[in-house]
KELUM-932330 format. One record per residue (C-alpha): residue number from 1; residue in three letters; x, y, z. Coordinates in steps of 0.1 Angstrom, whole numbers. Example, Ala and Ser with C-alpha at 12.3 -4.5 7.8 and 13.67 -1.06 7.14 Angstrom:
% KELUM-932330
{1 ALA {123 -45 78}},
{2 SER {137 -11 71}},
//
This chain:
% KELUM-932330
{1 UNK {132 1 226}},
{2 UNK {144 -29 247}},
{3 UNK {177 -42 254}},
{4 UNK {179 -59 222}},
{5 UNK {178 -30 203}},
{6 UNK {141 -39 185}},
{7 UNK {110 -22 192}},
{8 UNK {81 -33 217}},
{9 UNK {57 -58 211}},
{10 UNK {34 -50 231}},
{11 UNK {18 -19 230}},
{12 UNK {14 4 256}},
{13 UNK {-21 26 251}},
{14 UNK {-31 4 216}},
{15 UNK {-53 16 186}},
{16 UNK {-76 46 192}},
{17 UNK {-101 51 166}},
{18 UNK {-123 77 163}},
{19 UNK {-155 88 141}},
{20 UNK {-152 111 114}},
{21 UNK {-176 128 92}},
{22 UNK {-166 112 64}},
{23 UNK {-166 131 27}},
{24 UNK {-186 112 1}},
{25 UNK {-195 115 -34}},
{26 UNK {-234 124 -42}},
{27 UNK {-244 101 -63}},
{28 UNK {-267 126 -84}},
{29 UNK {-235 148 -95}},
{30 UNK {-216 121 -110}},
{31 UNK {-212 92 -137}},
{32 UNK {-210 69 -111}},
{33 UNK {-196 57 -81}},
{34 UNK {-173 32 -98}},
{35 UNK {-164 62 -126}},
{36 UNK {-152 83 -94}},
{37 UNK {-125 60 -81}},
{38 UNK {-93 46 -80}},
{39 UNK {-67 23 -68}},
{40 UNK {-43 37 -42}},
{41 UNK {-21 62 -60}},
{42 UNK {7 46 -63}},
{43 UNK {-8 16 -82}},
{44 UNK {-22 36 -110}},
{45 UNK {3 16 -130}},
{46 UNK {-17 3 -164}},
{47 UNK {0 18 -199}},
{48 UNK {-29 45 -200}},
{49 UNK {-34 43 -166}},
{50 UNK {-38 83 -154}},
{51 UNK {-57 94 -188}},
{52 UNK {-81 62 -187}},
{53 UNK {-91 72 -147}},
{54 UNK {-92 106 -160}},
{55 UNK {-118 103 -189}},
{56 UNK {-137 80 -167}},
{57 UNK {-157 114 -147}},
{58 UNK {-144 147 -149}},
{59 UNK {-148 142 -110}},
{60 UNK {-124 111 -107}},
{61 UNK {-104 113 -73}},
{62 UNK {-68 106 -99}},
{63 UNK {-76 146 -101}},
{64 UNK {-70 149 -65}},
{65 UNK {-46 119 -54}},
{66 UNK {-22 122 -85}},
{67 UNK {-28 162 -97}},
{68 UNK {-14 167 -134}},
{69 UNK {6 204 -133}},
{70 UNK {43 214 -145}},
{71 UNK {60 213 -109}},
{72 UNK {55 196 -77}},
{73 UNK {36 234 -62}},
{74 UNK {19 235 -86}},
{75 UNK {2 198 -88}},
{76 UNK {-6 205 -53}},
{77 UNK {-24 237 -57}},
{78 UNK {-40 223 -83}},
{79 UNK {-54 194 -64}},
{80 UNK {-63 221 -35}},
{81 UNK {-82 240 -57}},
{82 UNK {-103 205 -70}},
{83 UNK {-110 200 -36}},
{84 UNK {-122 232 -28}},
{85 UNK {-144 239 -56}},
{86 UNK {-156 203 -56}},
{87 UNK {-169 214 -20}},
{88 UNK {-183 244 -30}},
{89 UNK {-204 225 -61}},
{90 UNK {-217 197 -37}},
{91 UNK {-197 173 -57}},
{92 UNK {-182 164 -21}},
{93 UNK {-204 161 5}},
{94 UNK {-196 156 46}},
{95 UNK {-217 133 60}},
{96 UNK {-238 148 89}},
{97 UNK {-232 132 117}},
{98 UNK {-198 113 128}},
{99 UNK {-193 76 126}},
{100 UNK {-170 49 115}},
{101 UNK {-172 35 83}},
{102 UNK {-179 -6 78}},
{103 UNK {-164 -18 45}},
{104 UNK {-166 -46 25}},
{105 UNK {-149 -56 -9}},
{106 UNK {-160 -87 -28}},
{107 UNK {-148 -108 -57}},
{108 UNK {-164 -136 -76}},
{109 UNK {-130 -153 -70}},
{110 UNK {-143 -158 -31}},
{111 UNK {-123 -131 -22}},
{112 UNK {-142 -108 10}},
{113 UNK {-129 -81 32}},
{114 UNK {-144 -67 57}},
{115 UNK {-131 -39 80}},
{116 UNK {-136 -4 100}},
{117 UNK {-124 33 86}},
{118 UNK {-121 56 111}},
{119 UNK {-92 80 118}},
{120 UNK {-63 69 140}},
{121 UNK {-43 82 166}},
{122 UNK {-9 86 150}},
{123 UNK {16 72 167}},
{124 UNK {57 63 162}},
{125 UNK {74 28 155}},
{126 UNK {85 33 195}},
{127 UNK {51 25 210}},
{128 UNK {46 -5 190}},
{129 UNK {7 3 183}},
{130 UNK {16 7 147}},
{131 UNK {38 -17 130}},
{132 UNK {57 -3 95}},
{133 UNK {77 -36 81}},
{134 UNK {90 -18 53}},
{135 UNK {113 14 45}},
{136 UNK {102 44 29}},
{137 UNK {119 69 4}},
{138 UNK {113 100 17}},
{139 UNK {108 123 -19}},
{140 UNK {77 101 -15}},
{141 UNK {66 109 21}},
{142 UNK {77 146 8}},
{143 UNK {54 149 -21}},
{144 UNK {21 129 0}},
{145 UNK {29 156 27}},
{146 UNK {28 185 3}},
{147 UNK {-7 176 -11}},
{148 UNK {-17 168 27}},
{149 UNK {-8 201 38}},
{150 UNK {-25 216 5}},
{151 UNK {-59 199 7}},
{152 UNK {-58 199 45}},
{153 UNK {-72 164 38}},
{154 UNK {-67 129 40}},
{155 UNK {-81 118 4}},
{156 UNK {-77 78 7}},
{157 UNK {-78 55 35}},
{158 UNK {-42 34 48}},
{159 UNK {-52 -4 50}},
{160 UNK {-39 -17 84}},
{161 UNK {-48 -54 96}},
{162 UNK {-47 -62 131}},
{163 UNK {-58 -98 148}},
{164 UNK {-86 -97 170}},
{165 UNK {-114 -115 163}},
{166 UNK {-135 -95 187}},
{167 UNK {-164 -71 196}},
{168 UNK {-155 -51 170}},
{169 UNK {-158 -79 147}},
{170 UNK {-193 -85 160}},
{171 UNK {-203 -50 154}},
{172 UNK {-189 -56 119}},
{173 UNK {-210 -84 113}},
{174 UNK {-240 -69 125}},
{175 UNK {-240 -39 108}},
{176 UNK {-235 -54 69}},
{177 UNK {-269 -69 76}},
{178 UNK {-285 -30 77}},
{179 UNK {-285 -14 37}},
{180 UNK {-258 2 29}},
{181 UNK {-247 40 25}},
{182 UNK {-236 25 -12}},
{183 UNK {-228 2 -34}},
{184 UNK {-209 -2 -65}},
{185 UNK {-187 -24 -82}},
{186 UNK {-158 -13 -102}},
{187 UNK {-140 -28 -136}},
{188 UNK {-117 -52 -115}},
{189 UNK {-152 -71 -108}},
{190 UNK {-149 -62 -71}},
{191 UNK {-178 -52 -54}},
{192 UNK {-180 -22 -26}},
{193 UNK {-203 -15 -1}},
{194 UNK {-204 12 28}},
{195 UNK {-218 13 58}},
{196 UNK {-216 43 85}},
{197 UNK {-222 30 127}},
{198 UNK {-228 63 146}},
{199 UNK {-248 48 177}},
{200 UNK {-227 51 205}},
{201 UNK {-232 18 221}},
{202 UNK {-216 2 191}},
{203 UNK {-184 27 186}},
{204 UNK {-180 22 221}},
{205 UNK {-176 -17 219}},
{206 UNK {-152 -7 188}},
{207 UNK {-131 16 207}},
{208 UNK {-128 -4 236}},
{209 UNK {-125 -40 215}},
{210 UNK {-96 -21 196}},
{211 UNK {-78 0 225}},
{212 UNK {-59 -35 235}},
{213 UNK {-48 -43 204}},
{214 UNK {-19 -34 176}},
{215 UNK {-16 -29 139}},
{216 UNK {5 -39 110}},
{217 UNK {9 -13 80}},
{218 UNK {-4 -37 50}},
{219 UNK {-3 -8 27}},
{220 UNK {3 28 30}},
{221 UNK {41 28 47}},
{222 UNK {46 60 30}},
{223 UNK {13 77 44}},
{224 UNK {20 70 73}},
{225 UNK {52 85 76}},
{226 UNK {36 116 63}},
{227 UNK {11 114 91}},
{228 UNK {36 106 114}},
{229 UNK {55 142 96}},
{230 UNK {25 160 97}},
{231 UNK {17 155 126}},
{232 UNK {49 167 142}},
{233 UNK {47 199 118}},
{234 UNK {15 208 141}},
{235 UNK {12 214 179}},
{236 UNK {-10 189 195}},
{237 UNK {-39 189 201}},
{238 UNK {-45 190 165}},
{239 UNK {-66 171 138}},
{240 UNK {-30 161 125}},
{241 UNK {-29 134 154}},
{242 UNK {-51 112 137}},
{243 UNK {-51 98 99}},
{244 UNK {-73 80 78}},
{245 UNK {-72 41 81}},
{246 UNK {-92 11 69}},
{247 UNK {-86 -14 98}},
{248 UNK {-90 -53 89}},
{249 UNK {-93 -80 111}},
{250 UNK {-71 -109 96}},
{251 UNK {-84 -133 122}},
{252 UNK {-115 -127 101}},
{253 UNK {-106 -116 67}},
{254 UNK {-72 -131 56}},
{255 UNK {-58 -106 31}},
{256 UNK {-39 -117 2}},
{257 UNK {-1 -108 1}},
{258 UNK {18 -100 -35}},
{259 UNK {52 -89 -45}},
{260 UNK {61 -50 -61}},
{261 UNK {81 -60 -88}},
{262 UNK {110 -36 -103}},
{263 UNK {113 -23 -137}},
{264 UNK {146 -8 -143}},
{265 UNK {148 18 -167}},
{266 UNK {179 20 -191}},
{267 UNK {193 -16 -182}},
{268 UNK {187 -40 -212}},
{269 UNK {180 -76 -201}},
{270 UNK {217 -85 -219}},
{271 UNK {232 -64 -202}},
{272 UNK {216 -77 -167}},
{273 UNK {221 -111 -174}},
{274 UNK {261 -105 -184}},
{275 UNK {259 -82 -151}},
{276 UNK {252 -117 -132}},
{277 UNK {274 -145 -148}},
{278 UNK {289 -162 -124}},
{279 UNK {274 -150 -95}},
{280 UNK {234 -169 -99}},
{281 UNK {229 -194 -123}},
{282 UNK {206 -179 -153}},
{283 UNK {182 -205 -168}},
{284 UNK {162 -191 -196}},
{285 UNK {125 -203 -199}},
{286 UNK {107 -199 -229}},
{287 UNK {72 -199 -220}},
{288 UNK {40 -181 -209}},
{289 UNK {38 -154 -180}},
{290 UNK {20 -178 -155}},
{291 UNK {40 -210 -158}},
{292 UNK {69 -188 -155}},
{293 UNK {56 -178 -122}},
{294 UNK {51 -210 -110}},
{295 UNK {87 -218 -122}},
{296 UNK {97 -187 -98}},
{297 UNK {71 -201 -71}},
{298 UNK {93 -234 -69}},
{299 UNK {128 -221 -69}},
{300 UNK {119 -200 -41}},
{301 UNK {111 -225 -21}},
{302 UNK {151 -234 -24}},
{303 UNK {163 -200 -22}},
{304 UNK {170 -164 -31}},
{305 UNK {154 -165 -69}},
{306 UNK {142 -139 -94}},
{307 UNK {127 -137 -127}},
{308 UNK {143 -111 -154}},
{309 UNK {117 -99 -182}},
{310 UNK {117 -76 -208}},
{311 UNK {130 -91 -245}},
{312 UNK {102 -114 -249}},
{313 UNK {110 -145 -230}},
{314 UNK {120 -149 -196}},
{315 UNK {154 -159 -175}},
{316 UNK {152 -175 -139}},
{317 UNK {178 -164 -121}},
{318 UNK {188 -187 -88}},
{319 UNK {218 -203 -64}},
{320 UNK {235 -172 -58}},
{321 UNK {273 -174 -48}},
{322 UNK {274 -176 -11}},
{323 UNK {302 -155 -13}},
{324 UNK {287 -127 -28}},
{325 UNK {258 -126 -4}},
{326 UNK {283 -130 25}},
{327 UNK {300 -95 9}},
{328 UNK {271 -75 -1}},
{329 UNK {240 -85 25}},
{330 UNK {246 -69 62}},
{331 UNK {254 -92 85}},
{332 UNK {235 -71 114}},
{333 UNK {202 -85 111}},
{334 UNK {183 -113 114}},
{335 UNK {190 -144 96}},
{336 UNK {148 -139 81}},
{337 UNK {160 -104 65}},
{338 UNK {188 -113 49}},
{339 UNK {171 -140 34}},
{340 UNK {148 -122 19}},
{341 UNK {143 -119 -21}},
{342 UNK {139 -84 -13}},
{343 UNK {172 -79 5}},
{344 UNK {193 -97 -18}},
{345 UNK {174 -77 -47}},
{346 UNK {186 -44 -32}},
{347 UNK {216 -52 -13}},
{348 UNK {239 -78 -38}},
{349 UNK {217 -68 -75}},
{350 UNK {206 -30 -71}},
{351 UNK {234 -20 -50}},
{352 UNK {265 -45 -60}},
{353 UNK {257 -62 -91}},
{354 UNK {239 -35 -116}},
{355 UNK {246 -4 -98}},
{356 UNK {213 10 -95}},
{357 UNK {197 33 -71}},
{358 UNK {167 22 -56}},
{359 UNK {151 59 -48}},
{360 UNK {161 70 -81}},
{361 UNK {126 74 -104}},
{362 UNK {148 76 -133}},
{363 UNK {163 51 -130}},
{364 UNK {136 20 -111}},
{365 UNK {99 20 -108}},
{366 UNK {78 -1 -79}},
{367 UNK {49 -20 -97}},
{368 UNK {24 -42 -85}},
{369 UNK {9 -53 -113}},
{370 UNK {30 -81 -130}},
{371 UNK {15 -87 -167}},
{372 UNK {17 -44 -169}},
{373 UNK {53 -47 -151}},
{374 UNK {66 -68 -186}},
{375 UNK {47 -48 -207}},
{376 UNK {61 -15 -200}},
{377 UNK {98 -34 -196}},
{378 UNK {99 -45 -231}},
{379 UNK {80 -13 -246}},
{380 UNK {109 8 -226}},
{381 UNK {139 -19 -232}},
{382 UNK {144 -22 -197}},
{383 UNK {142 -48 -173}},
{384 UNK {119 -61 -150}},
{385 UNK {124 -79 -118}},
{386 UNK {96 -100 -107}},
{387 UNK {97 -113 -71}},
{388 UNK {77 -145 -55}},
{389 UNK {56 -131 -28}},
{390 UNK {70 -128 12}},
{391 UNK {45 -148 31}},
{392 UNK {25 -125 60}},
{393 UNK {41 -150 89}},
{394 UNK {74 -134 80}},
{395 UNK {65 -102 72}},
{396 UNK {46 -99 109}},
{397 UNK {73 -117 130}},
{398 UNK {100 -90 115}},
{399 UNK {75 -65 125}},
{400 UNK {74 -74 158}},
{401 UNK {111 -76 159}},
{402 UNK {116 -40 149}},
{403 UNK {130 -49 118}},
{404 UNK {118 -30 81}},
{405 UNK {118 -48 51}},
{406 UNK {138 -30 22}},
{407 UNK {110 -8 6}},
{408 UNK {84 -23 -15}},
{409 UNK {86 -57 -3}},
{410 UNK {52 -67 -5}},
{411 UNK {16 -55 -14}},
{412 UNK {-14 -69 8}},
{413 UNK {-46 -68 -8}},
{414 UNK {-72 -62 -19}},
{415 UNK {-63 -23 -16}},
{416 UNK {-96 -1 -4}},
{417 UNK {-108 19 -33}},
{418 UNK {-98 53 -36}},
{419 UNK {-127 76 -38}},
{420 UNK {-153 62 -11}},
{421 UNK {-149 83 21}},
{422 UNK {-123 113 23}},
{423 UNK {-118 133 53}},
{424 UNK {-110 173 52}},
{425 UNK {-93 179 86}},
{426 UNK {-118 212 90}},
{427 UNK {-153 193 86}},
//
């Protein structure tokens, strides 16, 4: 930490990736590749989300990311068991040799990613090679460490984005021209394809290309703080000093960046909206989801602005009381945090305003998906919050700083697909 109390920039021994033998699917023993995955766990989010991945293959990896059992124990040694007998049945198979893993995703909308899995030395916030920007709640890092130290395995990749534009990049390039390990596209229309690089020459020009440089979290804050756990937990050396991450070169591959939105359980949008009278101004907008959004889009351009949802039309609310936010936001932090639509989400509405815990699951869900986010608010006769997306300028420079976002500011994207390449730590 320097003198100004924030983190290093710069950091001092950078990202060390190394290969894996990776776990893959055979083909032959299932529906289909696409029948097999899944989005990260925690954006399985649609209204029959876990039974619709579920009925897809009785070999979906749901059954091992988000275990179905009574208690916590016992979801995990169910999803240990999966594991182990979907090893045993050759459902799961390790790769014979050890590479990293090139990975694309492609949409028809012109969206294409391309980056490296391989598993990464774990470090801490300190040595600024790893960049979090956001907070985690730690029953969340508790229950991804449980089924980590159950399955012994890391079952889906973090997605990290650095900027290097480099010889890893070329080896990137080069090797999407080869066929791929696979290929498959799944129901959101995106396409995957895997490659594995196992000749030294070329993980060399990776490792070196990538020793100098330094990573921002894009998803996956809360696996990383279970790697970061985990590997604490264990004496090093260990396989526990490394984790499972898709690394993406933004100089290259842009990602997109997207709010979480909030869905507050028990809070009625009436009572919300009389929570906040007098403290934002509340304009009501009766019209479709989308030019809602762009109604949102615009007033964030002026300001702190949210967009309340959940009794069948929507309210904008905007111009907050200076006053307020001079009571409720800390005053300790830069003047880019507390201007944040996340910080004055949690700090003046959560917190102040509407009294609501924010690492309460009873009482507020995180939810990427907007459409399902309104659905689910005015099936439950709660509330949702929708948020205008941080842009990634902000979101790095705060990074840099040292400074975390409040949790679940942002969602980067597209997510890798759950379900491609594992890794068992004993393989």
């Amino acid at each position: 930490m320097n003198t100004a109390g924030h983190w290093e920039a710069t950091p001092r021994r950078g990202l060390e990736l190394t290969p894996f033998r990776g776990l893959r699917y055979d083909p032959d023993r299932v529906g289909s590749l696409a029948s097999v995955t899944s989005p990260p766990y925690d954006v399985v989010v649609r209204p029959d989300g876990l039974h619709h991945l579920q009925s897809a293959d009785p070999y979906n990896i749901v059954r091992l990311i988000l275990p179905q059992a009574g208690t916590p124990s016992a979801r995990t040694e169910q999803a240990a068991d999966t594991l182990r007998r979907w090893l045993d049945e050759g459902i799961l198979a390790a790769d014979p040799e050890p590479g990293l893993y090139v990975y694309e995703q492609r949409h028809g909308d012109g969206m294409l990613q391309r980056g490296i899995i391989g598993t990464l030395r774990v470090t801490e916030p300190a040595e600024g090679v790893v960049l979090p920007h956001e907070d985690v709640m730690p029953p969340v890092v508790a229950d991804r460490a449980a089924l980590m130290r159950a399955t012994r395995a890391n079952l889906e990749p973090l997605l990290l984005t650095y900027r290097g534009d480099g010889t890893a990049a070329e080896v990137v390039e080069r090797t999407v021209d080869r066929p791929p390990l696979l290929a498959t596209t799944t129901e959101d229309g995106y396409r995957h394809r895997l490659w594995s690089v196992t000749d030294p020459e070329e993980l060399t020009r990776i490792q070196t290309d990538l020793a100098g440089r330094q990573a921002l979290i894009a998803d996956g804050h809360h696996r990383w703080a279970t790697y970061r756990r985990l590997r604490l937990e264990h004496p090093s050396p260990s396989p526990w000093d490394y984790g499972l991450v898709l690394l993406v070169d933004t100089a290259r591959y842009p990602l997109r960046v997207r709010a979480i939105h909030r869905l507050l359980h028990g809070l009625p949008v009436a009572d919300a909206l009389a929570a906040v009278d007098g403290l934002f101004r509340v304009r009501h907008l009766d019209k479709p989801l989308a030019q809602a959004l762009e109604t949102l889009a615009d007033a964030a351009c002026a300001g702190n602005a949210f967009l309340l949802a959940g009794d069948g039309v929507f309210h904008l609310l905007d111009r907050p009381d200076p006053d307020l936010l001079a009571r409720t936001v800390p005053a300790d932090r830069p003047a880019a945090w507390r201007a944040l639509d996340a910080t004055v989400l949690h700090a003046t509405l959560l917190d102040h305003v509407w009294h609501i815990p924010e690492d309460s699951p009873a009482h507020i869900a995180y939810i990427h998906d907007t459409a399902a986010t309104v659905e689910k608010a005015e099936r439950d006769g709660g509330t949702a919050v929708l948020l205008h997306p941080v842009r990634e300028e902000v979101v790095r420079d705060l990074a840099r700083q040292g400074v975390t976002m409040p949790r679940k500011s942002t969602s980067f994207g597209p997510k890798p697909a759950s379900g491609l390449v594992l890794r068992a730590l004993e393989i």
